[in-house]
Biopython code that builds the backbone (N, CA, C, O; Angstrom):
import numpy as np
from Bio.PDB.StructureBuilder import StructureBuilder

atoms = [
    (1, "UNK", "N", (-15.622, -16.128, -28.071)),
    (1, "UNK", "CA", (-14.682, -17.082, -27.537)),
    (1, "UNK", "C", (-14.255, -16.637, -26.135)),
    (1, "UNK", "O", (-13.851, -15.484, -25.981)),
    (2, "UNK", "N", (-14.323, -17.490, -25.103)),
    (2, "UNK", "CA", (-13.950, -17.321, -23.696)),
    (2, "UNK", "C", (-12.653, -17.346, -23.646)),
    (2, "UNK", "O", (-12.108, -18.388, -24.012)),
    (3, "UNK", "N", (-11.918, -16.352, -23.239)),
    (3, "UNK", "CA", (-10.927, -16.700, -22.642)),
    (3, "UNK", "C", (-10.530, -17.566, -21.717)),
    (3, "UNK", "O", (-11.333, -17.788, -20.811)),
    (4, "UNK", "N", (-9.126, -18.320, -21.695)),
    (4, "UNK", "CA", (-8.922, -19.097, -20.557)),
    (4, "UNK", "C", (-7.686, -18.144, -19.671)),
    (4, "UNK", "O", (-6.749, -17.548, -20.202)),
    (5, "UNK", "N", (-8.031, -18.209, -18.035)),
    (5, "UNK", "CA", (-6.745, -17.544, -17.594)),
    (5, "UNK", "C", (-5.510, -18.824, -17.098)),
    (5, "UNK", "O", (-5.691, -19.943, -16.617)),
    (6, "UNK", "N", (-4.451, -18.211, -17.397)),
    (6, "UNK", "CA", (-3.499, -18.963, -17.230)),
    (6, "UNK", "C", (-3.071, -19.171, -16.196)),
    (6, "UNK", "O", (-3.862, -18.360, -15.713)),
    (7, "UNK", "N", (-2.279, -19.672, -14.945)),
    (7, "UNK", "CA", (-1.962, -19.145, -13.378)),
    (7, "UNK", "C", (-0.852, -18.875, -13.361)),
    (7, "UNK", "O", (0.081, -19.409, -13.961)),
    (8, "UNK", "N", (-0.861, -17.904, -12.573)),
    (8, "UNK", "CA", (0.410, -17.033, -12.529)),
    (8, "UNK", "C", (1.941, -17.946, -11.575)),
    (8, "UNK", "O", (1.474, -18.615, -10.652)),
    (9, "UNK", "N", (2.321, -17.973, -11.594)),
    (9, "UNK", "CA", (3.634, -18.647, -10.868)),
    (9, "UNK", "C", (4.549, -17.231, -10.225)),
    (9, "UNK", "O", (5.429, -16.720, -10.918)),
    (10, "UNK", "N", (4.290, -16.814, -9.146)),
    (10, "UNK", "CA", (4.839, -15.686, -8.217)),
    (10, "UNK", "C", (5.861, -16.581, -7.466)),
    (10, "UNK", "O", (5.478, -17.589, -6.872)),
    (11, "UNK", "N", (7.509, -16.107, -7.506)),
    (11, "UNK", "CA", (8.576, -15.992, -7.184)),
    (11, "UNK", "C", (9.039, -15.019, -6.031)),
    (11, "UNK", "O", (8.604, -13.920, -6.376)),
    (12, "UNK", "N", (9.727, -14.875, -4.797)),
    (12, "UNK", "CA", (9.973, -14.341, -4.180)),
    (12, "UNK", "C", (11.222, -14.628, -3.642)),
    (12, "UNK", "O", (11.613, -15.772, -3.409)),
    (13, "UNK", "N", (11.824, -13.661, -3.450)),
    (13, "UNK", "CA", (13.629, -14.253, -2.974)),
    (13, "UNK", "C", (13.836, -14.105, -1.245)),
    (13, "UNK", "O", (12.709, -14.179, -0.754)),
    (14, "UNK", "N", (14.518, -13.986, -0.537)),
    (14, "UNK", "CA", (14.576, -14.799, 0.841)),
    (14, "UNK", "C", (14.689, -13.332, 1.112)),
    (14, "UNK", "O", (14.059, -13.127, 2.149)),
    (15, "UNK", "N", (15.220, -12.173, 0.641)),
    (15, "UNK", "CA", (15.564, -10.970, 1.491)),
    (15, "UNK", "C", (14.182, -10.805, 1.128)),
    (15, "UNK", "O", (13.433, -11.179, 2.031)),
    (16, "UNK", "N", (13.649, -10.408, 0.198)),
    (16, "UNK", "CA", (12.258, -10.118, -0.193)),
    (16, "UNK", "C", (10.971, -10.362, 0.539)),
    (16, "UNK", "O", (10.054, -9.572, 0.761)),
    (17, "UNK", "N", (11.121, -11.843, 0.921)),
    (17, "UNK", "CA", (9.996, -12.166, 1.780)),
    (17, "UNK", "C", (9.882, -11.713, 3.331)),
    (17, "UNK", "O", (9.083, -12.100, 4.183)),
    (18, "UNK", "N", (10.929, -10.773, 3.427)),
    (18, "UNK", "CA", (11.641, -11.120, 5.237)),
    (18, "UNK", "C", (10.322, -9.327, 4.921)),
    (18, "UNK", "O", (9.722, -9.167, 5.984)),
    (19, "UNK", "N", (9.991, -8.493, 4.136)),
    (19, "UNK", "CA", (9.246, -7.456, 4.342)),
    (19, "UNK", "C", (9.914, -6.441, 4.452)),
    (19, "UNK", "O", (11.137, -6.552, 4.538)),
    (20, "UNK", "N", (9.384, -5.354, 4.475)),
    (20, "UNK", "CA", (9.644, -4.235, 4.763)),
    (20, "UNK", "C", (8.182, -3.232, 5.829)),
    (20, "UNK", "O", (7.016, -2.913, 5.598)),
    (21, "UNK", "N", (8.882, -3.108, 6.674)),
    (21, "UNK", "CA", (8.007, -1.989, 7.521)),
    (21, "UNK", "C", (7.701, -0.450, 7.041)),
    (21, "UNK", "O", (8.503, 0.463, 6.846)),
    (22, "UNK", "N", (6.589, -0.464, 6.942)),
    (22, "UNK", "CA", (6.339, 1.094, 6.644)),
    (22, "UNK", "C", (5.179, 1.740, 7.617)),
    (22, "UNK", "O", (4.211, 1.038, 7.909)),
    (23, "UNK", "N", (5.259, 2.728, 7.985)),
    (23, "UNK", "CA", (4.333, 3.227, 8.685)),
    (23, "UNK", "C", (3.749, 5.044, 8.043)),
    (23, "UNK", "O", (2.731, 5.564, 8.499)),
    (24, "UNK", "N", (4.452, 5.594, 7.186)),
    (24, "UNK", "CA", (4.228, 6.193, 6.294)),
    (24, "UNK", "C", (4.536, 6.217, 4.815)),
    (24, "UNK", "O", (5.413, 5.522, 4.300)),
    (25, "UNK", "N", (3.667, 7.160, 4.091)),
    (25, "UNK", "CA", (3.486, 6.445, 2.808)),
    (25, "UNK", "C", (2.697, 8.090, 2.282)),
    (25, "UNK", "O", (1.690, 8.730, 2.586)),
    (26, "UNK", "N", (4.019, 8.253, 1.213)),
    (26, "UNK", "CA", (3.557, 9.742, 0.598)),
    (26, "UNK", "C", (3.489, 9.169, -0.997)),
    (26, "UNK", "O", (4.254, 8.385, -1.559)),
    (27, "UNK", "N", (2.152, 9.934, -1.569)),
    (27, "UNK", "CA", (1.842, 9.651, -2.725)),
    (27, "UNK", "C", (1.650, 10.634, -3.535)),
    (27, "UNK", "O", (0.921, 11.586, -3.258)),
    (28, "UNK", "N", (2.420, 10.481, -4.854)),
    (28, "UNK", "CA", (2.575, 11.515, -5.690)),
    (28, "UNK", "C", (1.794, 11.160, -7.207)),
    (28, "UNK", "O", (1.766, 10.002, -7.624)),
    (29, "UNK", "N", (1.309, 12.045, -7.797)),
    (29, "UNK", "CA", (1.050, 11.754, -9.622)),
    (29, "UNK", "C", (0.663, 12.140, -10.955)),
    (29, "UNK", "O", (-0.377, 12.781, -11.108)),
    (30, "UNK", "N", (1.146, 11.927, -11.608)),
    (30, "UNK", "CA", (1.115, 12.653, -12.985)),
    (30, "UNK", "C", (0.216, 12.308, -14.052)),
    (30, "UNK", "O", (-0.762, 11.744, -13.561)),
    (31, "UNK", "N", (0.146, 12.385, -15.042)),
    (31, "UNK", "CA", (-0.768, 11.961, -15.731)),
    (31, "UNK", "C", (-1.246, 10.425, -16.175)),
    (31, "UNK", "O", (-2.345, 9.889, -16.317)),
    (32, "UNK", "N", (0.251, 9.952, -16.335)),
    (32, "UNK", "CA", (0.532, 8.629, -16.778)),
    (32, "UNK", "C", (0.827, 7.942, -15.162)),
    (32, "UNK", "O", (-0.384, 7.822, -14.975)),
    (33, "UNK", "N", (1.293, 7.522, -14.152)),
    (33, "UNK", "CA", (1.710, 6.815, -13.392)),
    (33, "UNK", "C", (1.782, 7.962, -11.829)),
    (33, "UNK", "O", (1.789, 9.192, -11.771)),
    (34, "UNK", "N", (1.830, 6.818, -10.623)),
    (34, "UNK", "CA", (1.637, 7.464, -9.192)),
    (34, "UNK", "C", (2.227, 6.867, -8.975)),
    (34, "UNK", "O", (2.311, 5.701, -9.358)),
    (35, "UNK", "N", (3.322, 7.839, -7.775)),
    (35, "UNK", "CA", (4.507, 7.142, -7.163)),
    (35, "UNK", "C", (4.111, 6.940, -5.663)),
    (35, "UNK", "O", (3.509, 7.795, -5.015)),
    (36, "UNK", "N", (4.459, 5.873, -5.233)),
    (36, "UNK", "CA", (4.214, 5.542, -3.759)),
    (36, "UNK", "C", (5.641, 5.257, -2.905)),
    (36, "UNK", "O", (6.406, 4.294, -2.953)),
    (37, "UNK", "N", (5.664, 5.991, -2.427)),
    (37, "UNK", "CA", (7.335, 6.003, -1.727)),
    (37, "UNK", "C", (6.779, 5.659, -0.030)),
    (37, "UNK", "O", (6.108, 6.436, 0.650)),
    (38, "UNK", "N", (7.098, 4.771, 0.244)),
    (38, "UNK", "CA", (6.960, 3.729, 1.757)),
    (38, "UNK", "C", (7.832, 4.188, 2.814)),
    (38, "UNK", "O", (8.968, 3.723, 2.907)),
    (39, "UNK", "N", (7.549, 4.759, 3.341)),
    (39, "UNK", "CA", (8.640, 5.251, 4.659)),
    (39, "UNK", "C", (8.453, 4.699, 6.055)),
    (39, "UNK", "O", (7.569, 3.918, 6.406)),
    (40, "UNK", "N", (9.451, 5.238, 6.829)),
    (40, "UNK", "CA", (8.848, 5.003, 8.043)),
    (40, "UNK", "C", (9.541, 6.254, 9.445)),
    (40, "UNK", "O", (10.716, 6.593, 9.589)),
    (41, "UNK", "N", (8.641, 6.578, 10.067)),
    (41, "UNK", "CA", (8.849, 7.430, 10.759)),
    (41, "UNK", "C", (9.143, 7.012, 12.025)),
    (41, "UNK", "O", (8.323, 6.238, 12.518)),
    (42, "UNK", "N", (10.103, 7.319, 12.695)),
    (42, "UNK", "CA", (9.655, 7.234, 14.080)),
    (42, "UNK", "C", (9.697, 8.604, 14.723)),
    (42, "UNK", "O", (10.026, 9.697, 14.263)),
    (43, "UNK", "N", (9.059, 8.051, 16.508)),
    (43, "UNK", "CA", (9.065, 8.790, 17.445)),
    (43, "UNK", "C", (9.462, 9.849, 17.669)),
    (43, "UNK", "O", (10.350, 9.600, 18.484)),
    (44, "UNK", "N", (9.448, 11.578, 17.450)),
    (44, "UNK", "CA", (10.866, 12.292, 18.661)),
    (44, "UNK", "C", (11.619, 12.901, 16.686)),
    (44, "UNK", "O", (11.928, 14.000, 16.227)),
    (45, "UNK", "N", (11.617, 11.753, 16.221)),
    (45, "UNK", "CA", (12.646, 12.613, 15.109)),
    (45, "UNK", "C", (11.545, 13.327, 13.773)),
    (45, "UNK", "O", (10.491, 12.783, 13.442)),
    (46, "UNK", "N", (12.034, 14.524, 13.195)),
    (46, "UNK", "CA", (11.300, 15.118, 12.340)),
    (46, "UNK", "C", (11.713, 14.546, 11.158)),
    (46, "UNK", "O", (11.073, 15.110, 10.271)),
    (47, "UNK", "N", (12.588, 13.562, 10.590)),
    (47, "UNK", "CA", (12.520, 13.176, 9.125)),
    (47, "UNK", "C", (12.108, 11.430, 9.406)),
    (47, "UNK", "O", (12.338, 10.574, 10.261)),
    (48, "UNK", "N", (11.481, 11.531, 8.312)),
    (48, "UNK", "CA", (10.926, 10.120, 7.663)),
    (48, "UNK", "C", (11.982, 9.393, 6.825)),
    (48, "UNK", "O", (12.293, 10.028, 5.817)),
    (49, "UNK", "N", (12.716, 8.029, 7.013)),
    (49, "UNK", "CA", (13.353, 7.472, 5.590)),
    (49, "UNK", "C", (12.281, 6.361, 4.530)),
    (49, "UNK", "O", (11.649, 5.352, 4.844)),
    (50, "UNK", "N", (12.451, 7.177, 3.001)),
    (50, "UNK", "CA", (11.491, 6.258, 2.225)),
    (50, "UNK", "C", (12.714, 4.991, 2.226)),
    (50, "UNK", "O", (13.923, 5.217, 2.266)),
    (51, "UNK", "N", (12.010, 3.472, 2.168)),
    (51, "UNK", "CA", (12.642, 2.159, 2.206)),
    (51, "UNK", "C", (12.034, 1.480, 0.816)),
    (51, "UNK", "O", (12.492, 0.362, 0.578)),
    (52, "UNK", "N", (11.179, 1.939, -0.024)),
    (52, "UNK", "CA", (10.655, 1.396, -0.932)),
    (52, "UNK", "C", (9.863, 2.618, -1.670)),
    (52, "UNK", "O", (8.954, 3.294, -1.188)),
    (53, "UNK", "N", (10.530, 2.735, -3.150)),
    (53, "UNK", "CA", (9.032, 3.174, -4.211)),
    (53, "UNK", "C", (8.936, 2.359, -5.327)),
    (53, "UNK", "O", (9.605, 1.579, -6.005)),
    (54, "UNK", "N", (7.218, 3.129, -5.200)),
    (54, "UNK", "CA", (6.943, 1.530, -6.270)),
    (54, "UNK", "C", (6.262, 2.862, -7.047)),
    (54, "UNK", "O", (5.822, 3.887, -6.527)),
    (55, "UNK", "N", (6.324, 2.514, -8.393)),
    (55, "UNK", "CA", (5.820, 3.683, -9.941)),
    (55, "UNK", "C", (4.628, 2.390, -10.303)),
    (55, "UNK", "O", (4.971, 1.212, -10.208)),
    (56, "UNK", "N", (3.439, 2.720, -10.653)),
    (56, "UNK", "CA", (2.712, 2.533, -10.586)),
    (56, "UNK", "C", (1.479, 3.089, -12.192)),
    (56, "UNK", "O", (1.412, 4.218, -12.680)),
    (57, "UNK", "N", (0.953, 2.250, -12.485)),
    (57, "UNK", "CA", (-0.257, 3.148, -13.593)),
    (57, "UNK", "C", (-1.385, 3.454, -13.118)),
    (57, "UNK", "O", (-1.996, 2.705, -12.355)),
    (58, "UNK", "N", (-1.788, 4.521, -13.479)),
    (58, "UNK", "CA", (-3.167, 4.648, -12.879)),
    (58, "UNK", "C", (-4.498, 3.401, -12.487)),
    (58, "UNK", "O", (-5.151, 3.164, -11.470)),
    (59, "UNK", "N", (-4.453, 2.733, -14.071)),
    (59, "UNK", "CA", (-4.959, 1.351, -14.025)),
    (59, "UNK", "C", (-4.476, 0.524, -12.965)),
    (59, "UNK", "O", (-5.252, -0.233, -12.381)),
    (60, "UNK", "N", (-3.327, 0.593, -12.679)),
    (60, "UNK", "CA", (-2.872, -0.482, -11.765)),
    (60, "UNK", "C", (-3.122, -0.088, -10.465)),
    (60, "UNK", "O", (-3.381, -0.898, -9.575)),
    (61, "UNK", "N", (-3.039, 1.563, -10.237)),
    (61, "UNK", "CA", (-3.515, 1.745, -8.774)),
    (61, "UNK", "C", (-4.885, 1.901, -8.277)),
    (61, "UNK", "O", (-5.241, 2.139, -7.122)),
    (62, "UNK", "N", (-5.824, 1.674, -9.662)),
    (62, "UNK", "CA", (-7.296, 1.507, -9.079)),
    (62, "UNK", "C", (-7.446, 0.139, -8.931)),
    (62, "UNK", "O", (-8.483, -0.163, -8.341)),
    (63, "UNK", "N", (-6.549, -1.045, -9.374)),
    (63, "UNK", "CA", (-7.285, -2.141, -9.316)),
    (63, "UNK", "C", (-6.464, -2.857, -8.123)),
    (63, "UNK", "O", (-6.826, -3.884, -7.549)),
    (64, "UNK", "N", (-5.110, -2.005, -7.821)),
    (64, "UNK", "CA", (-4.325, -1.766, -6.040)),
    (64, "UNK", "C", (-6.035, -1.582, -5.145)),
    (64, "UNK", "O", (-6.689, -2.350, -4.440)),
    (65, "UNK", "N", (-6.233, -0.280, -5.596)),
    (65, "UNK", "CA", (-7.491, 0.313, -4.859)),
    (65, "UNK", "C", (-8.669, -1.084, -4.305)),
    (65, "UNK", "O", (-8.932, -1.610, -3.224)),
    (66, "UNK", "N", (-8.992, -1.206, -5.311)),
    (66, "UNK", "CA", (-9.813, -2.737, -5.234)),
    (66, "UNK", "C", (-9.735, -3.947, -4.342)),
    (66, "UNK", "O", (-10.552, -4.562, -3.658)),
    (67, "UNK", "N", (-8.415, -4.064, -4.608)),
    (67, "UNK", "CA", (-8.229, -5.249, -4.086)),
    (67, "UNK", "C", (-7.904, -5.026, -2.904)),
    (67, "UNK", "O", (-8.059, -5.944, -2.099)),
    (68, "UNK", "N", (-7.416, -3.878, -2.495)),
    (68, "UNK", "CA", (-7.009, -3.390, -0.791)),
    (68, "UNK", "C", (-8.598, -3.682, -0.524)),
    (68, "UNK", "O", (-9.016, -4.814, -0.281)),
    (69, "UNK", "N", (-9.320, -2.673, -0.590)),
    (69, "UNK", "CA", (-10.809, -2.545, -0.465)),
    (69, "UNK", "C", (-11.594, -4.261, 0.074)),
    (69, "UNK", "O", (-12.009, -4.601, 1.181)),
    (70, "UNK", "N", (-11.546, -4.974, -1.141)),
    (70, "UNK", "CA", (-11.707, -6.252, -0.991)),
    (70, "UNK", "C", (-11.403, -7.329, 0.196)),
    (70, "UNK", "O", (-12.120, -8.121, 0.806)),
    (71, "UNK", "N", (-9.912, -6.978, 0.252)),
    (71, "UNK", "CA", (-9.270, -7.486, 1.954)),
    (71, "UNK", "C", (-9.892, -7.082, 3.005)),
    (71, "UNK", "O", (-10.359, -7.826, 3.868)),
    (72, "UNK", "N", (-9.952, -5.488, 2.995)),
    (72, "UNK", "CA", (-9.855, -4.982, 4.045)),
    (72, "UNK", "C", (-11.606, -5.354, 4.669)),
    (72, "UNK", "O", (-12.180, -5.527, 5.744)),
    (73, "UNK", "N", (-11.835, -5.333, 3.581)),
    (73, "UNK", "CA", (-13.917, -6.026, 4.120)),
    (73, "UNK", "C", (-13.327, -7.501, 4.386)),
    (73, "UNK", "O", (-13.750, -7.968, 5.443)),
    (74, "UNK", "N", (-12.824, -7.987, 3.981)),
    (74, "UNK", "CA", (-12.781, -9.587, 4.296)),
    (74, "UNK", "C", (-12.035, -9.645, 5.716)),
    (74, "UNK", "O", (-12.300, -10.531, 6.529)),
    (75, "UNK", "N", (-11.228, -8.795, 5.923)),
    (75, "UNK", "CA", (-10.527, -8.875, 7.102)),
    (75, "UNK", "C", (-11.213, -8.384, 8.873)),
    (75, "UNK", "O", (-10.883, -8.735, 10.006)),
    (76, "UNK", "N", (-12.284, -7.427, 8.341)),
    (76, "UNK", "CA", (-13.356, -6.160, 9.161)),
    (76, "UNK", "C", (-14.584, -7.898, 9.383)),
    (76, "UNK", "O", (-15.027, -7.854, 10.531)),
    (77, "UNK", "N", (-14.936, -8.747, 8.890)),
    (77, "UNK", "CA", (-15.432, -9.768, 8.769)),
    (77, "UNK", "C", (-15.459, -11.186, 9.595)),
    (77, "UNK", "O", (-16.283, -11.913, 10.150)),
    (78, "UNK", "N", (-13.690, -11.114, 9.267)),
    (78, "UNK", "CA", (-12.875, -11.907, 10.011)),
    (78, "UNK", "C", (-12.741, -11.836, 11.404)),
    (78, "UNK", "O", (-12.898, -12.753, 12.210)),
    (79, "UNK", "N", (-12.407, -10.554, 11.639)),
    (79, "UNK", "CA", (-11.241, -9.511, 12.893)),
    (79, "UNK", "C", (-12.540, -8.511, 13.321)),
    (79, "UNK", "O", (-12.355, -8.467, 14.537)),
    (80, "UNK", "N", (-13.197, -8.058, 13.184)),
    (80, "UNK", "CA", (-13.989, -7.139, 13.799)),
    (80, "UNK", "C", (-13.560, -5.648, 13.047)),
    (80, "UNK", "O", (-12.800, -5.481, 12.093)),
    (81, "UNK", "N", (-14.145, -4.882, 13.643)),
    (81, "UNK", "CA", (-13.800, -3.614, 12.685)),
    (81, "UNK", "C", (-12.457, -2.828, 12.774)),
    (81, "UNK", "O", (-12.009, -2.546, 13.885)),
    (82, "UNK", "N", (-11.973, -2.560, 11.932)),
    (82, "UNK", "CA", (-9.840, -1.910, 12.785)),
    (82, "UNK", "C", (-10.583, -0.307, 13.213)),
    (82, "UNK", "O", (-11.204, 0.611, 12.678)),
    (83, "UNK", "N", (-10.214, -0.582, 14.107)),
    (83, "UNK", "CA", (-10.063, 1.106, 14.638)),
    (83, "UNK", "C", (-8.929, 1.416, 14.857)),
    (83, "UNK", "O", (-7.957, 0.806, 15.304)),
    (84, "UNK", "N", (-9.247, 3.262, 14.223)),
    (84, "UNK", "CA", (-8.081, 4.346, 14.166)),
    (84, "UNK", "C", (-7.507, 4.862, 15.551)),
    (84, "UNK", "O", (-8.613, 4.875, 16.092)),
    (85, "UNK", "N", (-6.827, 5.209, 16.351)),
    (85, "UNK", "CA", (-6.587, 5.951, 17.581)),
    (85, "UNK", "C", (-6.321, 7.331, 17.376)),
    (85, "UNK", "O", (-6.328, 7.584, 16.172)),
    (86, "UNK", "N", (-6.159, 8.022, 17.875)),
    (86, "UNK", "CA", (-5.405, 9.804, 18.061)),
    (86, "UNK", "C", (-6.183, 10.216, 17.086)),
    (86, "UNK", "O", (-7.349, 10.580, 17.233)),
    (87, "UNK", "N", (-5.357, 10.161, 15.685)),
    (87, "UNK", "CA", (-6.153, 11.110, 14.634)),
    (87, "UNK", "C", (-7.054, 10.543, 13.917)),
    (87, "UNK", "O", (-7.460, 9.381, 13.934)),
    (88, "UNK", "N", (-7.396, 11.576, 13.177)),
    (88, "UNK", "CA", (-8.286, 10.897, 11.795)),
    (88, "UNK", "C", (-8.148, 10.432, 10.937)),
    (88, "UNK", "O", (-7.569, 11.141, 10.115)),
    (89, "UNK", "N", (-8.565, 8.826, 10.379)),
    (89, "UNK", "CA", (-8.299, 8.396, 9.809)),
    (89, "UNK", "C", (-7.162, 8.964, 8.556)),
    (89, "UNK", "O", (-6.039, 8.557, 8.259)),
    (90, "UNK", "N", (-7.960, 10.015, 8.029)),
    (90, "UNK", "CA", (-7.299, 10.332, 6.681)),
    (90, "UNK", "C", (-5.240, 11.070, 7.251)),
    (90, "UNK", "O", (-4.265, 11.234, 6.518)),
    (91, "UNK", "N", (-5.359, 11.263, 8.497)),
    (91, "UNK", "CA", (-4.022, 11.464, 8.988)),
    (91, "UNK", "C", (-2.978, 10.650, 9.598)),
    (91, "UNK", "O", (-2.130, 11.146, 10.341)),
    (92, "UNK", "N", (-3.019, 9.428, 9.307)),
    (92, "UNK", "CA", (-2.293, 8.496, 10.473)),
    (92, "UNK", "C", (-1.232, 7.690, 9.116)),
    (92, "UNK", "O", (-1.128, 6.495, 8.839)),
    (93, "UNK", "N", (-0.529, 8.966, 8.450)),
    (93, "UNK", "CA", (0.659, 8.928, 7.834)),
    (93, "UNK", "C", (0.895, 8.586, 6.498)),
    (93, "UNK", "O", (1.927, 8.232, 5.928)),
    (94, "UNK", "N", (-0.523, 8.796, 6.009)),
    (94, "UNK", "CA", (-0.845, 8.199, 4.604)),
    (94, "UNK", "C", (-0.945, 9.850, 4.107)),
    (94, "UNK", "O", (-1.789, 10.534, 4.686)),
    (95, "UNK", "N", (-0.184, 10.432, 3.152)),
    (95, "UNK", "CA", (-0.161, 11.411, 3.123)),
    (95, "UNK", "C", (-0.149, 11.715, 1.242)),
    (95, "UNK", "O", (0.688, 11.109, 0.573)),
    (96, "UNK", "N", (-0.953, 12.499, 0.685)),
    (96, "UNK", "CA", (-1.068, 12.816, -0.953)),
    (96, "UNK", "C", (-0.115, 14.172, -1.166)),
    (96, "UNK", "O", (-0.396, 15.126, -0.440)),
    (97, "UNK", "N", (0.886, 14.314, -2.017)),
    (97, "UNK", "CA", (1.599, 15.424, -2.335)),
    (97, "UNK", "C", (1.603, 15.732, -3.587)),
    (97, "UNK", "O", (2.221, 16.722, -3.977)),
]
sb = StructureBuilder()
sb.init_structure("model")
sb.init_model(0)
sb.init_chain("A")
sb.init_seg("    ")
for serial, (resi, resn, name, xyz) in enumerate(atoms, 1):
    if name == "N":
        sb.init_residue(resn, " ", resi, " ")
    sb.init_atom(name, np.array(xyz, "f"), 0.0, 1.0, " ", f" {name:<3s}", serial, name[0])
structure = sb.get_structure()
């Protein structure tokens, strides 16, 4: 028997949609779930403030994984390829702890 999928109905409230800026993003995890705490750094000062964490399941952050993945080819497609500046990729504030 096929499943049928149902459609989802996504809600968003007015502060919610206005975003949040992040430009760093430290990731932590345990056996069961990975925490992603969204920060943002600026210029000149040595601390970062996190503005958002999101707890996460492993399942949920490979199929995060995916679907970033998915965009980001659709977007490299769209837009041409994103290039990194200064550092290397794996350093430009995306950081695993």
């Amino acid at each position: 028997m096929e499943e049928q999928k149902q459609p989802i109905n996504v809600e968003i409230s007015e502060k919610e949609s206005e975003g949040i800026y992040s430009n760093f993003v430290l990731i932590a995890h345990s056996h069961s779930e990975f925490i992603l705490d969204f920060a943002r750094i600026l210029p000149g000062l040595p601390k970062a403030r996190v503005f958002s964490r999101i707890v996460m399941t492993p399942q949920h952050v490979r199929l995060l994984l995916n679907a970033l993945d998915d965009n980001l080819k659709k977007y490299e497609e769209k837009f041409g390829k994103i290039k990194v500046f200064g550092r290397e990729e794996h350093e430009m504030g995306f950081k695993q702890v």
